[in-house]
DOTOR-264087 format. One record per atom (N, C-alpha, C, O): residue number from 0; residue in one letter; chain; atom name; x, y, z. Coordinates in steps of 0.1 Angstrom, whole numbers. Example, Ala and Ser with C-alpha at 12.3 -4.5 7.8 and 13.67 -1.06 7.14 Angstrom:
! residues 2
R   nr  rest  kette  atom      x      y      z
R    0     a      A     N    132    -57     78
R    0     a      A    CA    123    -45     78
R    0     a      A     C    132    -33     78
R    0     a      A     O    142    -33     85
R    1     s      A     N    128    -22     71
R    1     s      A    CA    137    -11     71
R    1     s      A     C    129      0     79
R    1     s      A     O    134     11     80
***
This chain:
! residues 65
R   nr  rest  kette  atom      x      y      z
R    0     x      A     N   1141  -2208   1934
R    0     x      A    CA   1146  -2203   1947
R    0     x      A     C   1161  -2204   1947
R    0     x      A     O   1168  -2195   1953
R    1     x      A     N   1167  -2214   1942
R    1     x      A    CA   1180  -2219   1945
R    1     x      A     C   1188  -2203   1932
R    1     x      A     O   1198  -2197   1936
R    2     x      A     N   1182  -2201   1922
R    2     x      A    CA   1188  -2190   1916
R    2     x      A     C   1186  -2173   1923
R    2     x      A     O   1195  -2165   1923
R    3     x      A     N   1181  -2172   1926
R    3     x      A    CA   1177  -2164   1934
R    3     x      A     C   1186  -2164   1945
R    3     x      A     O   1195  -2155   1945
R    4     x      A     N   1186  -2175   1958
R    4     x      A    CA   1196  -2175   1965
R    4     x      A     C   1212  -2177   1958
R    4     x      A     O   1221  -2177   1966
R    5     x      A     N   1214  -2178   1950
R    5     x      A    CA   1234  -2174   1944
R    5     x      A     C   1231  -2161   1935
R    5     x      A     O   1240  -2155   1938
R    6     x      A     N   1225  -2153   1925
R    6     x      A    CA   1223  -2139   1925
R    6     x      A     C   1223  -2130   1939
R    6     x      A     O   1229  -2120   1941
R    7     x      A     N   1215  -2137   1948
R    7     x      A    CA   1220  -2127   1964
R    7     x      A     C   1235  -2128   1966
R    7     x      A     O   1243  -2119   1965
R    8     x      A     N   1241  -2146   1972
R    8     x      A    CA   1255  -2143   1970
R    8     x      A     C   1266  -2139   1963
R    8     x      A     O   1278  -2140   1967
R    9     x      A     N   1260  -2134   1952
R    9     x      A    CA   1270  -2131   1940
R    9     x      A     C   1272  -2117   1948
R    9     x      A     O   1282  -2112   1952
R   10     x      A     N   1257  -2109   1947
R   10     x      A    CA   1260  -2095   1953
R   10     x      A     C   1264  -2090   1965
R   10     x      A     O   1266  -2078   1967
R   11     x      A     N   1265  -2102   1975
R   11     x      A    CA   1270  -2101   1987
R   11     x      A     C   1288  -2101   1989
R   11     x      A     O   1296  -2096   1998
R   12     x      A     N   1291  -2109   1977
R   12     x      A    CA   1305  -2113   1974
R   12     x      A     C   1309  -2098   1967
R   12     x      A     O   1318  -2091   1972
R   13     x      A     N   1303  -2094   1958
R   13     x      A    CA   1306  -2079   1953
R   13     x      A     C   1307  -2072   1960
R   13     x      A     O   1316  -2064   1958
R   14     x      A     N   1297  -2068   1977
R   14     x      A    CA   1297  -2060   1984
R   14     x      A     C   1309  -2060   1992
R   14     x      A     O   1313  -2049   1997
R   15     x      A     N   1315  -2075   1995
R   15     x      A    CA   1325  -2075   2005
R   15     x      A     C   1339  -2070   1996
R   15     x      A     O   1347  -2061   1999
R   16     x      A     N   1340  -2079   1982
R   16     x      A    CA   1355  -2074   1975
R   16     x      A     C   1352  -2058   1972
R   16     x      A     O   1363  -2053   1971
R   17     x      A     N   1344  -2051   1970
R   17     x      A    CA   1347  -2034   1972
R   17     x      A     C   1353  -2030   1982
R   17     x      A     O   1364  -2025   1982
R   18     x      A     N   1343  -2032   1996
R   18     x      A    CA   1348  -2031   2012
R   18     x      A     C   1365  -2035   2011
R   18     x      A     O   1374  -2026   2012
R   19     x      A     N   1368  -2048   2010
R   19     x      A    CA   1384  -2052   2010
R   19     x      A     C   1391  -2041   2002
R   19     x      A     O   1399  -2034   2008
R   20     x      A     N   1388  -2037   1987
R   20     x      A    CA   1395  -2031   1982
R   20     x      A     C   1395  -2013   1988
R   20     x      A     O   1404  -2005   1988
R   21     x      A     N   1385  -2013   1991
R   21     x      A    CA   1387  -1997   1997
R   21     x      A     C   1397  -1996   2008
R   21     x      A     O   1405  -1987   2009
R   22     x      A     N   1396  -2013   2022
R   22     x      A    CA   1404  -2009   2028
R   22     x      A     C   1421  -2013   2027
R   22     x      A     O   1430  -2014   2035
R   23     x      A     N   1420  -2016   2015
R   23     x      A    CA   1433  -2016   2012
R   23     x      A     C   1437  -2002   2005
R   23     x      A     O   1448  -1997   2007
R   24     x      A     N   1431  -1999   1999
R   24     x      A    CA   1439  -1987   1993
R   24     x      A     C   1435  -1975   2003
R   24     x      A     O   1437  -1964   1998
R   25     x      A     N   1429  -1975   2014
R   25     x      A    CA   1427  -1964   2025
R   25     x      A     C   1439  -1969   2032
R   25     x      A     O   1446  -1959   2031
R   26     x      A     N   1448  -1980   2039
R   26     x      A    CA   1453  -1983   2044
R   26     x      A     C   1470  -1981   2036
R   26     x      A     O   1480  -1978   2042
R   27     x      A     N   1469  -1983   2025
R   27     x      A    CA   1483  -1980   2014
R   27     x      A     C   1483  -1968   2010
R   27     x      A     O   1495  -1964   2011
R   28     x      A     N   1476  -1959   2007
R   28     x      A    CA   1480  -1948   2005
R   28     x      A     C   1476  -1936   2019
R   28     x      A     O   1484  -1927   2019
R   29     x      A     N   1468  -1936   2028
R   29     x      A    CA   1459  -1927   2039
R   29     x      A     C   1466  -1935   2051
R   29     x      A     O   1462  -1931   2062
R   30     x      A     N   1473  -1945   2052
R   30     x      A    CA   1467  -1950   2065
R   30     x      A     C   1463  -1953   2077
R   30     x      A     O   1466  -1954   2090
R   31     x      A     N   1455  -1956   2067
R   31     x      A    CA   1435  -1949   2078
R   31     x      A     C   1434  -1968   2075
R   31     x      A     O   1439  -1975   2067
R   32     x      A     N   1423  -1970   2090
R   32     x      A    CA   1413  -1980   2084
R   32     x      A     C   1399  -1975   2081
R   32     x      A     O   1397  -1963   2083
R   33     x      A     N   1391  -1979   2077
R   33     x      A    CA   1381  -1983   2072
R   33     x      A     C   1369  -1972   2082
R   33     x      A     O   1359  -1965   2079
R   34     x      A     N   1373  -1973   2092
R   34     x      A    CA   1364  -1974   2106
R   34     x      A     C   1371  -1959   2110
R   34     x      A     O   1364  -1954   2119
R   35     x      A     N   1382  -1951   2106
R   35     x      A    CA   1389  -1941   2107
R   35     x      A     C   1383  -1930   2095
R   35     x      A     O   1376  -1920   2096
R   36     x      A     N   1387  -1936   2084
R   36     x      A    CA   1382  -1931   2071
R   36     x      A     C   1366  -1926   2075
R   36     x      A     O   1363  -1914   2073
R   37     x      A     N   1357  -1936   2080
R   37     x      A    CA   1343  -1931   2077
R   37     x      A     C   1341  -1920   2090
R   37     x      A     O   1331  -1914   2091
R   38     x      A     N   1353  -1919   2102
R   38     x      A    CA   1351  -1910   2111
R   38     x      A     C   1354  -1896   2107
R   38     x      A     O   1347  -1887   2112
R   39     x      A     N   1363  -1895   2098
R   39     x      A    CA   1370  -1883   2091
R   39     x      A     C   1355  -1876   2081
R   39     x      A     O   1351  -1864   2082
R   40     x      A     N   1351  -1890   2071
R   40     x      A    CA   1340  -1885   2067
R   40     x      A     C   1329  -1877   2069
R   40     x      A     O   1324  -1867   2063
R   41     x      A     N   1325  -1885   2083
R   41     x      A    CA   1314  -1876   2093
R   41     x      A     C   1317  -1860   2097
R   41     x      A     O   1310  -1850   2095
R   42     x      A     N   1328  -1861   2104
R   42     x      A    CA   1334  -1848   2106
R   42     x      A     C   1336  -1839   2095
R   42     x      A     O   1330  -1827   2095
R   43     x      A     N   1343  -1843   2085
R   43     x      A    CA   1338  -1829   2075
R   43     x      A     C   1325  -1826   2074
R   43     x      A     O   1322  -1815   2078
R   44     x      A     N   1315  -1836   2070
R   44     x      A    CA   1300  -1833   2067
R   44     x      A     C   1294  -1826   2078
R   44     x      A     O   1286  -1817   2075
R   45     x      A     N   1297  -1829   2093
R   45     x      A    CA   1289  -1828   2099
R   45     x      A     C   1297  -1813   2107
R   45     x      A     O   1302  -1814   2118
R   46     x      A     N   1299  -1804   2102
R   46     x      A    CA   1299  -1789   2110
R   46     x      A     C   1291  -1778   2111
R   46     x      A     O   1285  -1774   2101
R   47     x      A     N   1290  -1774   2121
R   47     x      A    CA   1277  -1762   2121
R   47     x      A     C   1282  -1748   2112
R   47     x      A     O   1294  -1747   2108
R   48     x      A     N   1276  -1742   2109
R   48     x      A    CA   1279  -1728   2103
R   48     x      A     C   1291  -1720   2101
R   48     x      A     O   1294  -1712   2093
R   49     x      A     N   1298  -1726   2117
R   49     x      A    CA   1311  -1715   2118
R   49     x      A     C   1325  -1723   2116
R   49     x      A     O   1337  -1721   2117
R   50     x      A     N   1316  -1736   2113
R   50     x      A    CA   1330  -1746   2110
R   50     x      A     C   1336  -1756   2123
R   50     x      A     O   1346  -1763   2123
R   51     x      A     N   1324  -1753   2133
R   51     x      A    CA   1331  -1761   2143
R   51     x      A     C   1318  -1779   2147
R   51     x      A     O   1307  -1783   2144
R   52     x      A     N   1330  -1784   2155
R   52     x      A    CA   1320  -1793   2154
R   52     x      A     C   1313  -1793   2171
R   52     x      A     O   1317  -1784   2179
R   53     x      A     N   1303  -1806   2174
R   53     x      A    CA   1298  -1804   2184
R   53     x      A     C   1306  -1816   2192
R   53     x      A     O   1305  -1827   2188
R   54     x      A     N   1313  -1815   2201
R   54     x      A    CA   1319  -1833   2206
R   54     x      A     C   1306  -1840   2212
R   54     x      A     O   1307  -1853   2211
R   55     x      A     N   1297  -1837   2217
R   55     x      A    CA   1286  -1849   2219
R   55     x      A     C   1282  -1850   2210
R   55     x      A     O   1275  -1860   2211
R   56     x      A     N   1282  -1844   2197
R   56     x      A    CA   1277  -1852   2186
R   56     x      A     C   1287  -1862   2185
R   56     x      A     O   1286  -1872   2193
R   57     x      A     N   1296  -1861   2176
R   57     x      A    CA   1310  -1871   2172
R   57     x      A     C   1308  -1882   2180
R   57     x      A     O   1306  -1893   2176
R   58     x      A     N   1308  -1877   2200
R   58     x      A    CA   1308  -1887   2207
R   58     x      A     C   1299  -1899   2205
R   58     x      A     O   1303  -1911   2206
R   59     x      A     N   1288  -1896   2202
R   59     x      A    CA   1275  -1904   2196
R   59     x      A     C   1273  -1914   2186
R   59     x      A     O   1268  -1925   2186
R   60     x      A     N   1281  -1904   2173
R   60     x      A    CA   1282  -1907   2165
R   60     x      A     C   1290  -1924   2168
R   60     x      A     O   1285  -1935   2165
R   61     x      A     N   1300  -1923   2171
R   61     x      A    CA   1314  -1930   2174
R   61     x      A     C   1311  -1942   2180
R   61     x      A     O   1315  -1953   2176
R   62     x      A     N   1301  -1941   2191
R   62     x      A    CA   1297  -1951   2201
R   62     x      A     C   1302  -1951   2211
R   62     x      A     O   1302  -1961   2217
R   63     x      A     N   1310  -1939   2217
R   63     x      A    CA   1310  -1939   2235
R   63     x      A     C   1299  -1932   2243
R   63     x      A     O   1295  -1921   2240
R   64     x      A     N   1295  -1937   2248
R   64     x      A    CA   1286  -1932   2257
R   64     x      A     C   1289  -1936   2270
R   64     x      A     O   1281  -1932   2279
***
């Protein structure tokens, strides 16, 4: 059990030093944070046919309601 639980934290610790590194290099070269960057993301992917987007989507997306 005890190996098992530090293989999880090993991969938990891997998942956070990626996250840190992405938002450093989104912030040094774009700067964007993290929470900016994956807004930008959505918005390209998410356009209808003619290129536009929907704002109650986004809005949704975002978390105002």
């Amino acid at each position: 059990m005890n190996d098992l639980k530090s293989k999880s934290n090993i991969k938990l610790m891997k998942r956070v030093l990626t996250t840190y590194e992405l938002r450093k290099y989104l912030k040094k070269y774009f700067c964007l944070t993290l929470d900016n960057y994956l807004v930008l993301a959505y918005l390209d992917v998410f356009k209808n046919d003619e290129g536009k987007y929907f704002m109650r989507d986004i809005i949704s997306y975002i978390g105002i309601d």
